[in-house]
N, C-alpha and C positions, 0 to 999 in steps of 0.2 A: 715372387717365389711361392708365395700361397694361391693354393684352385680358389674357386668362387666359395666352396664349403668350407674355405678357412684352413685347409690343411696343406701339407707341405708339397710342394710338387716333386715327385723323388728328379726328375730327369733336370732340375738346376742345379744339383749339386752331385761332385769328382767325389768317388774316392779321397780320401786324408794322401793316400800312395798317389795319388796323381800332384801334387803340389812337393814329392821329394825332390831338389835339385835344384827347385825352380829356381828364379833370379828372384832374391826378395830385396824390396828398397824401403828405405825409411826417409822421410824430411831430414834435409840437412839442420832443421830447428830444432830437430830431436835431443832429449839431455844425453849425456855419457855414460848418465846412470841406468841406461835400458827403459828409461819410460817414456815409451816411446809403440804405436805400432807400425807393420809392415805390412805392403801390398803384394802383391805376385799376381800376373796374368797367366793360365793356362786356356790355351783355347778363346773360346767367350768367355771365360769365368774368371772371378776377380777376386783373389784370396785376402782374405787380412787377419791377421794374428798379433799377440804379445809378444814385442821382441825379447821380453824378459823369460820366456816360456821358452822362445825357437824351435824346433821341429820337434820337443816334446810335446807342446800346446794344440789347444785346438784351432780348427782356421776356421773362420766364417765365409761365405760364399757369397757373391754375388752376383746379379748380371751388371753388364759394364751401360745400361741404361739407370741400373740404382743407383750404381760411383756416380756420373755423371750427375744428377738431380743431385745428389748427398754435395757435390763439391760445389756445386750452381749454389747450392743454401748457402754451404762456407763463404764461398766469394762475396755472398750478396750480404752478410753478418749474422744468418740465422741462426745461428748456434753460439755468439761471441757469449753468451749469458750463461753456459756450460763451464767458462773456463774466469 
């Protein structure tokens, strides 16, 4: 998501108006208490938000080569030291 000079690349990331409507999913491990986030695919782009915020909040963006690596580390226990 960032050029070589470290700054943002505008063309990976929607409009916030592009992610109204979407289909957003949470882990069924998710608590009841909203703490919890949400994904959404528009396009190539891969939304994730606070489900405690929901379409007030902001989304973070990514490509679904990020998700992919991000979820490869989960699978393999990269991040179990987080939680």
């Amino acid at each position: 998501m960032f050029g070589k000079d470290g700054s943002l690349r505008e063309r990976d990331y929607l409009p916030d108006i592009a992610f109204e409507g979407a289909m957003w999913q949470k882990a069924t491990a998710s608590q009841p208490n909203g703490d919890c986030v949400e994904f959404a695919k528009v396009g190539g782009v891969i939304g994730l938000r606070d489900s405690k915020l929901g379409d007030g909040g902001p989304v973070l963006q990514f490509t679904e080569a990020e998700i992919a690596a991000m979820l490869s580390g989960a699978k393999n226990g990269e991040f179990d030291h987080l939680v």
